[in-house]
C-alpha positions in Angstrom: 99.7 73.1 147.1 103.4 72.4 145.9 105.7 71.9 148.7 109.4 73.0 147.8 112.6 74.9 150.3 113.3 77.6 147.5 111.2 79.2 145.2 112.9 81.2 142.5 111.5 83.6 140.2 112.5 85.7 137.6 111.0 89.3 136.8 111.6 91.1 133.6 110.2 94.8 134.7 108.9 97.7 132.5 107.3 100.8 133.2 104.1 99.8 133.5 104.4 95.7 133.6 106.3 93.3 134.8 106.2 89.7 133.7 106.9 87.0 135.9 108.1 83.4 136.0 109.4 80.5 138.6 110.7 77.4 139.2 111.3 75.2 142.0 114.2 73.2 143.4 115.5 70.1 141.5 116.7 69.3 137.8 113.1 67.9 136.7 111.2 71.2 137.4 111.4 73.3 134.7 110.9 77.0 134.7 107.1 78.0 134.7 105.7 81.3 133.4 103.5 82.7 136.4 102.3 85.7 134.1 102.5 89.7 133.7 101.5 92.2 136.6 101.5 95.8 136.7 104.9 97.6 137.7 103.0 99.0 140.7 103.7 98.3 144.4 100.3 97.2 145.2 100.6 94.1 142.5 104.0 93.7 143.6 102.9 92.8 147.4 99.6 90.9 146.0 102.4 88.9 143.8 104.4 87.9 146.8 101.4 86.9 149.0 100.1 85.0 145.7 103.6 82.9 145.8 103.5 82.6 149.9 99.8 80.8 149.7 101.0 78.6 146.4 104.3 77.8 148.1 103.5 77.9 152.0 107.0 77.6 154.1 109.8 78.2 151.2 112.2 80.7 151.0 111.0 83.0 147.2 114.6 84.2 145.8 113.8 86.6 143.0 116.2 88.4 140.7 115.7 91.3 137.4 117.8 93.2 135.9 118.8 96.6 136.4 117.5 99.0 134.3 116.2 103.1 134.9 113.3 101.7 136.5 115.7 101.8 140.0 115.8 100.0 142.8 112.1 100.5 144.4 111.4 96.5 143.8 114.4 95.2 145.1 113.7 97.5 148.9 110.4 96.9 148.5 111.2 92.8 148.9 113.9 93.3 151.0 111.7 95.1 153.5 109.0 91.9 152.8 112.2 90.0 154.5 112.5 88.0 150.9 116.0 87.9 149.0 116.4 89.7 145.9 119.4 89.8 143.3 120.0 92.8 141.0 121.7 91.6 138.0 123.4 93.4 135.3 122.2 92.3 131.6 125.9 93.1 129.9 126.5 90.0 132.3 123.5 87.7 131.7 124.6 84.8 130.0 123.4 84.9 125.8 123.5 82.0 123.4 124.6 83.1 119.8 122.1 81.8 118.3 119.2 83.2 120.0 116.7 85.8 117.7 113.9 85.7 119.8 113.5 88.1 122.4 110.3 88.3 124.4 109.3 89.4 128.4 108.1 86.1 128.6 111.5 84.5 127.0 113.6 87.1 129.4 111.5 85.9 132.5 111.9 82.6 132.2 115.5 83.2 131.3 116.4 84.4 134.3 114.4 82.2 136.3 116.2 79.2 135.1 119.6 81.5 135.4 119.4 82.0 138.8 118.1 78.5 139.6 121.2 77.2 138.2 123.7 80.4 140.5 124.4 81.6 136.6 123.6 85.1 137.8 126.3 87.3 139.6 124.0 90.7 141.5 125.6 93.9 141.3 126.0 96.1 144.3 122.9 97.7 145.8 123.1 101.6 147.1 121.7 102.2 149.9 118.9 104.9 149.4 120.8 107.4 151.5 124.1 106.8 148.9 121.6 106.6 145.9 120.5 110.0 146.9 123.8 111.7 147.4 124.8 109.6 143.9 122.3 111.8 142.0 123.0 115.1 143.9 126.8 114.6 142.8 125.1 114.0 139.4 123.4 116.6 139.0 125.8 119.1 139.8 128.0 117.3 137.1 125.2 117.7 134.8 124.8 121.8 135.7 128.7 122.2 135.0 128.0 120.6 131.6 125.0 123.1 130.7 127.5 125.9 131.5 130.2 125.0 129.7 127.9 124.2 126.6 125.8 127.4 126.8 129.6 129.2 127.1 130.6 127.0 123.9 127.3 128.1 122.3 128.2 132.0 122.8 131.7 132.0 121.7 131.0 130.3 118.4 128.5 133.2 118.2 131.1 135.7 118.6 133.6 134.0 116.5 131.3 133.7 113.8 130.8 137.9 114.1 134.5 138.3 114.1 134.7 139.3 117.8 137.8 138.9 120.0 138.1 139.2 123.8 141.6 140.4 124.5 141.4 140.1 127.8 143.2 137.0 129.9 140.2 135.6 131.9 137.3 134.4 130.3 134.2 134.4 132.1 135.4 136.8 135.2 133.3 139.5 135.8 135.1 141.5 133.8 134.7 139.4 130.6 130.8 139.7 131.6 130.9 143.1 131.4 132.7 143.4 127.9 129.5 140.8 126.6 127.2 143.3 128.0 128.7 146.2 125.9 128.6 144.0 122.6 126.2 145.2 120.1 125.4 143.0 117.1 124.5 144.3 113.3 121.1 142.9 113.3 118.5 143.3 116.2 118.0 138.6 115.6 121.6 138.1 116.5 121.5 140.9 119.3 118.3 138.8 120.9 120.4 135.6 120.8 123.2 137.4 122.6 121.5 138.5 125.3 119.7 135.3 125.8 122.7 133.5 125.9 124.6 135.8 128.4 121.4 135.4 130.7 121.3 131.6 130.3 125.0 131.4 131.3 124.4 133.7 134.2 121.8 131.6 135.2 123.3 128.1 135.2 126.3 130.2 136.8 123.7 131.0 139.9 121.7 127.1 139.6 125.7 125.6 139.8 126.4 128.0 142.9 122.9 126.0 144.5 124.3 123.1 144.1 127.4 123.6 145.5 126.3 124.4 148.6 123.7 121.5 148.5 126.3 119.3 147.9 128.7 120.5 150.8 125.6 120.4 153.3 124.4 117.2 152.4 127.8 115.3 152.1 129.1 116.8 155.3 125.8 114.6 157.1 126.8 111.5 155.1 127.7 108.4 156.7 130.9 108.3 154.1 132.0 111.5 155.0 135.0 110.4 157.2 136.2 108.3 153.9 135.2 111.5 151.3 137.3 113.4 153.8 139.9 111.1 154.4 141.0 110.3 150.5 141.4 114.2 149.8 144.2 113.6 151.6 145.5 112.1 148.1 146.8 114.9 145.2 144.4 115.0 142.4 141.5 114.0 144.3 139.4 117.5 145.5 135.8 117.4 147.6 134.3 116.7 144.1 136.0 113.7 142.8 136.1 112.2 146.0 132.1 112.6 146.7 132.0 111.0 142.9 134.1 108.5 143.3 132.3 107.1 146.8 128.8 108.1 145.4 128.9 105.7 142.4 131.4 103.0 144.1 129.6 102.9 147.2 131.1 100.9 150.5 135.2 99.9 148.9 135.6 98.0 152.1 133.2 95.2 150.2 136.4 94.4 147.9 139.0 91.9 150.2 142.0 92.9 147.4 142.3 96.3 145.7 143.1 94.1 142.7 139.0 93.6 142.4 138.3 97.1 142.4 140.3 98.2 139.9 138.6 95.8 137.6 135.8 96.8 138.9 136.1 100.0 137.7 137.6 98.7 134.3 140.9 100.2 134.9 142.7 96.9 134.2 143.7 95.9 130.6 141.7 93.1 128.3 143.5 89.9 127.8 143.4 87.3 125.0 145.8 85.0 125.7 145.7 81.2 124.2 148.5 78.6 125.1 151.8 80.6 125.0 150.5 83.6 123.5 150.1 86.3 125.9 148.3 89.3 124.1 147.1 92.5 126.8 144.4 94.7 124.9 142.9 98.2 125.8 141.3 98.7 129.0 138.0 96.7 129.7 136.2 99.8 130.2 133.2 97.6 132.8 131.5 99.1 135.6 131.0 102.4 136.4 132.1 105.1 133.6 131.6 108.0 135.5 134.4 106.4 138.7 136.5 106.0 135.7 136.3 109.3 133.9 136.8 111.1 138.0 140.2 108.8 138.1 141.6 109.5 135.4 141.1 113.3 135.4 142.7 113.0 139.0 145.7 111.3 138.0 146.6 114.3 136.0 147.7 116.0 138.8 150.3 113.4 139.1 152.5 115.1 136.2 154.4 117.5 138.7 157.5 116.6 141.1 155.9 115.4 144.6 155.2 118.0 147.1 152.6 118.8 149.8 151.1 121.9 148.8 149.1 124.6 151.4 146.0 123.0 149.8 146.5 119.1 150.1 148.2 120.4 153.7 144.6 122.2 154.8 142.8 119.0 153.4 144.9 116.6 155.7 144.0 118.3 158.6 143.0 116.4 161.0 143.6 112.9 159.7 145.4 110.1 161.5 149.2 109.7 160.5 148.1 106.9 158.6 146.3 108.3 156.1 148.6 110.9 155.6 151.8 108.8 155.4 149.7 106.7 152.6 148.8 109.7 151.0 152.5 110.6 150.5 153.4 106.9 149.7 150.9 107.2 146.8 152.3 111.0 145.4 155.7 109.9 145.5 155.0 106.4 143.8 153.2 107.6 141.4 154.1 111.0 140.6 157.7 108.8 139.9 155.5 106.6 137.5 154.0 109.7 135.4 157.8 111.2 134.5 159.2 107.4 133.8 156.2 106.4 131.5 156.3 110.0 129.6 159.7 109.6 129.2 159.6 106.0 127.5 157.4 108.0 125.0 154.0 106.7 126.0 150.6 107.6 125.3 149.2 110.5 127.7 145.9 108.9 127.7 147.7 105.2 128.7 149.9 107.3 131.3 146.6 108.6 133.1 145.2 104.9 132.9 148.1 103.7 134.3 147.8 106.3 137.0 144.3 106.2 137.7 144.4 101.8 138.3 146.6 103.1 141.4 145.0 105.4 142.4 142.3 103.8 143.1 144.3 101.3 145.2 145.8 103.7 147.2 142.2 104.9 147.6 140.6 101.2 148.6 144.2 101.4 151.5 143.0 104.7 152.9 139.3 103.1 152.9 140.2 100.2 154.7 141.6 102.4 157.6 138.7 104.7 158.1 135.8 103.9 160.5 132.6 104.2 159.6 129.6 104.8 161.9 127.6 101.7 162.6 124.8 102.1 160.2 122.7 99.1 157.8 123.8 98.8 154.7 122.0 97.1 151.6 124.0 94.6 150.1 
């Protein structure tokens, strides 16, 4: 029986294993390697109970890194009342010279990591928000089948020398013109047809989704904020559900200034004595957030003005939000015409755009109220 206040072990986790090491408090005890146990729930609570009896009365702090195995181990210690740090591995400190990699190596890595408060955890969704993360996901994901089965077709027709000369592609009417198209040979007629069905099909599994999406985010415990930032131009029921699904609780940032570099809107910087140099943008955390700004702050090319839509989506909403709503179009909308005119970029114009948006987005955050619910952290 070892007697120590914190215990801290490290887990590198797999599908089906999970190797574990430890270390107690103080600079003479080195990390020990405790051994590898199966990536099941069952081990997982025999492995806790196993430290509790070894180390009777001390607080066990364990840590892994995130991965696409989830976040199943990291509830499944918090509901054991035990803390538990998610980390990210582009942020895991890495000699240069290391050429070894091994679980054992990467357990006791991280053991001795966070024994020495090396190891920064990410933010933790709630399962709730995790859930309405991949819903938002996955209707992303349906758009993207469409428009590559729809991409798929038209190359077929181009490559037949077939022309729609009609305006709107994809309307019913365009349907019907596919349906009338008959191919030389009987292989290329087969492919045709499957094609048109496929499209018409993901049309109908996007439609599902949509209205999924709408029920689901309408129960939400971020709807007010969801709600409340479509107040903003550019950002539609869509953008905003994607935005809040992969970004989570905003009121966790104290300056807006950590958010947009948490979202790696901000530029890189090497910079040495007098030598100021600003690079491209740093392009951390969450791609997808990104990718949603910056198609938003596209809208922010046209002269400010409250349209009948952005009117019916600020229905309802305190005077607040609105007047920072307006603040935001006329700020930035003011931005968009002064950078295009200097002759800049498009793609550093949206940037530009998007790193406010998302600041104007964190204000209009920080004045909605939430309903009192527990949140993982």
């Amino acid at each position: 029986m070892e007697n120590s206040s914190i215990v801290f072990i490290g887990m590198d986790t797999h599908k089906e294993s999970t190797d574990v090491s430890y270390a107690l408090e103080g600079h003479n005890n080195a990390p020990q390697h405790l051994g590898k146990f199966a990536s099941r729930k069952l081990a997982m609570q025999k492995l806790v109970r196993q430290l509790q009896s070894k180390f009777p009365g001390a607080s066990l702090h364990f840590c892994y890194e995130a991965g696409p195995c989830g976040y199943w181990l990291y509830r499944l210690l918090a509901s054991m009342n035990h803390r538990c740090y998610v980390v990210a591995p582009s942020l895991i400190p890495k000699k240069p010279g290391e050429r070894v990699k091994t679980d054992k190596r990467d357990s006791l890595k991280l053991t001795q990591l966070l024994k020495t408060g090396d190891l920064h955890p990410i933010y933790v969704p709630a399962e709730e928000d995790e859930a309405i993360r991949d819903l938002s996901r996955a209707r992303e994901a349906a758009m993207r089948d469409l428009n590559n089965t729809r991409y798929r077709l038209k190359a077929l027709l181009l490559r037949n020398h077939i022309n729609y000369k009609g305006t709107a592609n994809w309307s019913e009417k365009h349907l019907r013109w596919l349906a009338e198209i008959v191919l030389p040979h009987h292989a290329q007629q087969f492919v045709l047809q499957e094609m048109i069905y496929a499209i018409r099909e993901r049309i109908e599994r996007l439609g599902r989704l949509d209205n999924e999406l709408l029920c689901q985010v309408k129960q939400w415990r971020f709807y007010p904020v969801v709600r409340a930032i479509q107040a903003m131009r550019g950002v539609r029921l869509l953008v905003a559900v994607g935005v809040i699904a992969e970004l989570g609780d905003l009121t966790r940032f104290d300056h807006p200034a950590k958010l947009m570099s948490y979202v790696g809107l901000t530029p890189s910087e090497y910079s040495s004595g007098e030598n100021k140099r600003l690079g491209g943008l740093t392009k951390a955390g969450n791609s997808r957030a990104r990718r949603l700004l910056v198609e938003g702050a596209h809208a922010y090319r046209f002269y400010a003005k409250v349209s009948q839509e952005i009117q019916a989506r600020q229905e309802g909403l305190s005077k607040t939000v609105i007047d920072t709503a307006w603040r935001a179009q006329v700020r930035l909308c003011k931005r968009y015409r002064y950078m295009s005119q200097r002759g800049k970029n498009s793609n550093v114009i949206k940037a530009a755009i998007a790193r406010e948006m998302i600041a104007f987005i964190w204000s209009i955050a920080q004045e909605t109220k939430l309903p009192a619910t527990k949140v993982a952290v």
